[in-house]
ZAMARKE-291094 format. One line per field, with one value per residue (C-alpha): residue number from 1; residue in three letters; x, y, z. Coordinates in nm, 3 decimals, padded with zeros to 5 digits, m for minus. Layout:
# ZAMARKE-291094
miti: (NUM / ...) .
guse: (ALA / ...) .
c1: (X / ...) .
c2: (Y / ...) .
c3: (Z / ...) .
This chain:
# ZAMARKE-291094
miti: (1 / 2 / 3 / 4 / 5 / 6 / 7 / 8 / 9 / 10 / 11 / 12 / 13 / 14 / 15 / 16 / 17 / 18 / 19 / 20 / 21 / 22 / 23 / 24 / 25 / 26 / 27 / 28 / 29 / 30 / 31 / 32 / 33 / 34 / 35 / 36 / 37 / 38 / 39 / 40 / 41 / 42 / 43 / 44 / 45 / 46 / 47 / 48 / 49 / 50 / 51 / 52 / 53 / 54 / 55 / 56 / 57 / 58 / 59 / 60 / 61 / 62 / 63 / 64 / 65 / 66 / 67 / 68 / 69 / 70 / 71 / 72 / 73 / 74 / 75 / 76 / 77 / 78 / 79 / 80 / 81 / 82 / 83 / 84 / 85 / 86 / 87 / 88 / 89 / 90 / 91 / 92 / 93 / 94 / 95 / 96 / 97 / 98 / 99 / 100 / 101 / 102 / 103 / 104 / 105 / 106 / 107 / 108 / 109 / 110 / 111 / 112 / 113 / 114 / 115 / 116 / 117 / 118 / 119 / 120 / 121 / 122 / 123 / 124 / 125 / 126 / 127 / 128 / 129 / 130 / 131 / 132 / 133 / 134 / 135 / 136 / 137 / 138 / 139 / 140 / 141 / 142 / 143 / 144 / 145 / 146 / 147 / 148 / 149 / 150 / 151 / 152 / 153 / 154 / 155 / 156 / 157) .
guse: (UNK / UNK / UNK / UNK / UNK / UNK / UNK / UNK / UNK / UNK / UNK / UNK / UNK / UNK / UNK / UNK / UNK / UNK / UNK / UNK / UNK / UNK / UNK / UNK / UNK / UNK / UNK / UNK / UNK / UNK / UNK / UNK / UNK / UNK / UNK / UNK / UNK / UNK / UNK / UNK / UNK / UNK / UNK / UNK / UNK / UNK / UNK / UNK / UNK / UNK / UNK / UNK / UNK / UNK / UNK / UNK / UNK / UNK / UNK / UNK / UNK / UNK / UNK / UNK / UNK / UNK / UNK / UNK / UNK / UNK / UNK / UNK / UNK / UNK / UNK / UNK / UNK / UNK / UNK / UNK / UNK / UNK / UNK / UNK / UNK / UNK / UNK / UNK / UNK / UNK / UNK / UNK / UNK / UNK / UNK / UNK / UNK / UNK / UNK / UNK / UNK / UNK / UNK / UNK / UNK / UNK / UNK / UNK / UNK / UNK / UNK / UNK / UNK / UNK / UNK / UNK / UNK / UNK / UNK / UNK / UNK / UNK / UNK / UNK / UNK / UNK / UNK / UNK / UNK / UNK / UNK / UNK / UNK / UNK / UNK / UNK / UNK / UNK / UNK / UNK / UNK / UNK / UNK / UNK / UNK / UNK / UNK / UNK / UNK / UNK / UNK / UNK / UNK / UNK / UNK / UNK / UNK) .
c1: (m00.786 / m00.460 / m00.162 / 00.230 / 00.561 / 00.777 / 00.929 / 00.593 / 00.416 / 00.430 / 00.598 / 00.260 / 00.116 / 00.391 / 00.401 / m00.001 / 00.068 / 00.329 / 00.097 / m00.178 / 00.052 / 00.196 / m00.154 / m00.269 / m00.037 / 00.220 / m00.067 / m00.332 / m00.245 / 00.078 / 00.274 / 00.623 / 00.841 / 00.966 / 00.667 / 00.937 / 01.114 / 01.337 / 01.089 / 00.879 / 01.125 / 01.040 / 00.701 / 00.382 / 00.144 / m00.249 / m00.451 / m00.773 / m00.791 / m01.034 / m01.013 / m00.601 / m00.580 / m00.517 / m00.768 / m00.713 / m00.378 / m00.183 / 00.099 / 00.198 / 00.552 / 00.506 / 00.658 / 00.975 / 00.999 / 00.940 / 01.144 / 00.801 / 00.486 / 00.324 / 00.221 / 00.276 / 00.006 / 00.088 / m00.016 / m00.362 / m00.519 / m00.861 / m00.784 / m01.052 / m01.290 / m01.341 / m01.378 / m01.746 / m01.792 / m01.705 / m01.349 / m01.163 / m01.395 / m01.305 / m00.949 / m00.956 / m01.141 / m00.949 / m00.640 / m00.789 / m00.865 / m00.544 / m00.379 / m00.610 / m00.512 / m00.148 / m00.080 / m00.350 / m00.151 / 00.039 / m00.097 / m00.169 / 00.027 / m00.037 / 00.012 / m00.361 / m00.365 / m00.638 / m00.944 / m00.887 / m00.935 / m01.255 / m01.260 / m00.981 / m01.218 / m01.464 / m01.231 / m01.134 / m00.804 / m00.740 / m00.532 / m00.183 / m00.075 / m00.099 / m00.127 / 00.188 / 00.276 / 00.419 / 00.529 / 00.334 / m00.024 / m00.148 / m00.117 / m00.220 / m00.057 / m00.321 / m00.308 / m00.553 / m00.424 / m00.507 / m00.644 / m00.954 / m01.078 / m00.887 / m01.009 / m01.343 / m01.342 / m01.203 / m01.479 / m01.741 / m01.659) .
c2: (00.896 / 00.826 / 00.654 / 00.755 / 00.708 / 01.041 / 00.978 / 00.921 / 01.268 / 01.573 / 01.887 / 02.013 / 01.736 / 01.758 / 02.103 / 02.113 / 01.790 / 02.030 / 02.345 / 02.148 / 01.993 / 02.302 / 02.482 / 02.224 / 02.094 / 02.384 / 02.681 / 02.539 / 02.296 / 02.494 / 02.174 / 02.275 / 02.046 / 02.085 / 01.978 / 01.834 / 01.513 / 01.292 / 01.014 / 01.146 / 00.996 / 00.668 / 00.693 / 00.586 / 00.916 / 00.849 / 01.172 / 01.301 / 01.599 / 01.832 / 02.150 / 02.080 / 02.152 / 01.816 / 01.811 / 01.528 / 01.370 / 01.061 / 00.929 / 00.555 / 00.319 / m00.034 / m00.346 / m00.326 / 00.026 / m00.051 / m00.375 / m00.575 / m00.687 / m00.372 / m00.047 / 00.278 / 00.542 / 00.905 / 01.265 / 01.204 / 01.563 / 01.692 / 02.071 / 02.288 / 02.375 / 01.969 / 01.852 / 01.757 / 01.591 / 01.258 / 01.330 / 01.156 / 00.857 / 00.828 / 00.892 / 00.577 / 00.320 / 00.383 / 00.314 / 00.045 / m00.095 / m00.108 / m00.238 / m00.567 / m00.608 / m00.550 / m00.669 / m00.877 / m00.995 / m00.632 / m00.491 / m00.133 / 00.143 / 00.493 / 00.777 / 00.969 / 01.293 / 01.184 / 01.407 / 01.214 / 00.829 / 00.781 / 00.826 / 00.561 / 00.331 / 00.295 / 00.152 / m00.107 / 00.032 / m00.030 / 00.183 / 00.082 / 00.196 / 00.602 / 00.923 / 01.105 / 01.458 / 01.440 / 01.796 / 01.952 / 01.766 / 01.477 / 01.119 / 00.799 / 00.489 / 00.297 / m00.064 / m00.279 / m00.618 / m00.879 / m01.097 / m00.821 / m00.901 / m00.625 / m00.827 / m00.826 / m00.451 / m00.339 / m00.588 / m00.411 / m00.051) .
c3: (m03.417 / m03.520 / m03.328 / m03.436 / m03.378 / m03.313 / m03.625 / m03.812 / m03.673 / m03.887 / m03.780 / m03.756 / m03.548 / m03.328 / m03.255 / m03.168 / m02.923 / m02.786 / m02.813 / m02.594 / m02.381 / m02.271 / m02.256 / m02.007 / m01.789 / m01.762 / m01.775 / m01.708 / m01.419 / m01.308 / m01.323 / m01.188 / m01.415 / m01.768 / m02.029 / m02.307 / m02.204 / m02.432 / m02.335 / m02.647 / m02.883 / m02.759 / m02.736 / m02.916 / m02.925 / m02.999 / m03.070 / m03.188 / m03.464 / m03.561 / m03.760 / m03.787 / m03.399 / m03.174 / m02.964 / m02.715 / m02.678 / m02.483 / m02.514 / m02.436 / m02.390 / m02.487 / m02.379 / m02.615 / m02.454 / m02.049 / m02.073 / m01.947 / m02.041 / m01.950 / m02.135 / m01.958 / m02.049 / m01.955 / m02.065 / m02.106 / m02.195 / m02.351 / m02.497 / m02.279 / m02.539 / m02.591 / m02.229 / m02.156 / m02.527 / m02.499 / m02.653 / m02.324 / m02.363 / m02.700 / m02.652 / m02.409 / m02.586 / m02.900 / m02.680 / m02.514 / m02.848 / m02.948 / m02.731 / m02.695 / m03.022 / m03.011 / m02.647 / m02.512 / m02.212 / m02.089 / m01.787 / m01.839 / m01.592 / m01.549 / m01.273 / m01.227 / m01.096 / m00.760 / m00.922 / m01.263 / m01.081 / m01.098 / m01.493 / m01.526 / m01.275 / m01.518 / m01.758 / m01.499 / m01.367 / m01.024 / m00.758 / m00.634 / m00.324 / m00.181 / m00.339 / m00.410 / m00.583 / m00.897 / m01.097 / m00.763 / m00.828 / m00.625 / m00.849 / m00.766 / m00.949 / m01.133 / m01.332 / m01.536 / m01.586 / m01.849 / m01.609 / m01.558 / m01.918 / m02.135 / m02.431 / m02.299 / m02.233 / m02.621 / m02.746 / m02.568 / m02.693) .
């Protein structure tokens, strides 16, 4: 697992973020808005490897980024041929890990798409408010907050 800058990924690493990005969300999901946003150049990007292919994939704004003590996780994707082998799980508590170390006290933010919940759940996020569409999929806004023992949660992976 391995978490970059935009500056520190390869043009190889970059281009199979892209390649799985687009795979997912735009083919497989049918998301109706552009993939590529300039938000990538500000963003942290943790992924998972194997075989030269990237093979699960997130990508995450801290505090210095959002303007608050919070960390904004987004674009959370498992290629298909990985999904059902743990790679999400991983994905997450390598995250999770990470940030306890690096910012013990942000509350975590992200938008789930409403089938995805229940996996965030189990890591102790919470939902916020209603469902709403976002790029033509039903979200739900979900946050994890210090206060719930994020410490506590990295130590226990």
């Amino acid at each position: 697992m391995q978490i970059k800058s935009f500056e520190e990924l390869s043009n190889q690493q970059l281009y199979r973020i892209m390649q799985l990005r687009e795979t997912v969300f735009i083919f497989e999901q049918q998301c109706d808005e552009a993939e590529l946003d300039d938000l990538d150049f500000q963003a942290q990007h943790i992924f998972i490897e194997d075989k030269g292919a990237v093979i699960a994939y997130a990508r995450f704004f801290t505090p210095e980024n959002t303007g608050k003590n919070e960390i904004v996780l987004g674009r959370f994707v498992v290629a298909k041929n990985y999904r059902g082998q743990g790679q999400a799980q991983n994905l997450m508590e390598g995250f999770l890990e990470h940030v306890a170390q690096s910012y013990p006290t942000a509350t975590l933010v992200l938008s789930s798409q409403c089938y995805a919940k229940g996996f965030y759940a189990k890591y102790g996020f919470q939902e916020v408010g209603d469902p709403y569409d976002e790029a033509g999929i039903r979200h739900i806004k979900m946050t994890f907050c210090p206060e719930n023992s994020l410490t506590k949660q990295a130590q226990a992976l």
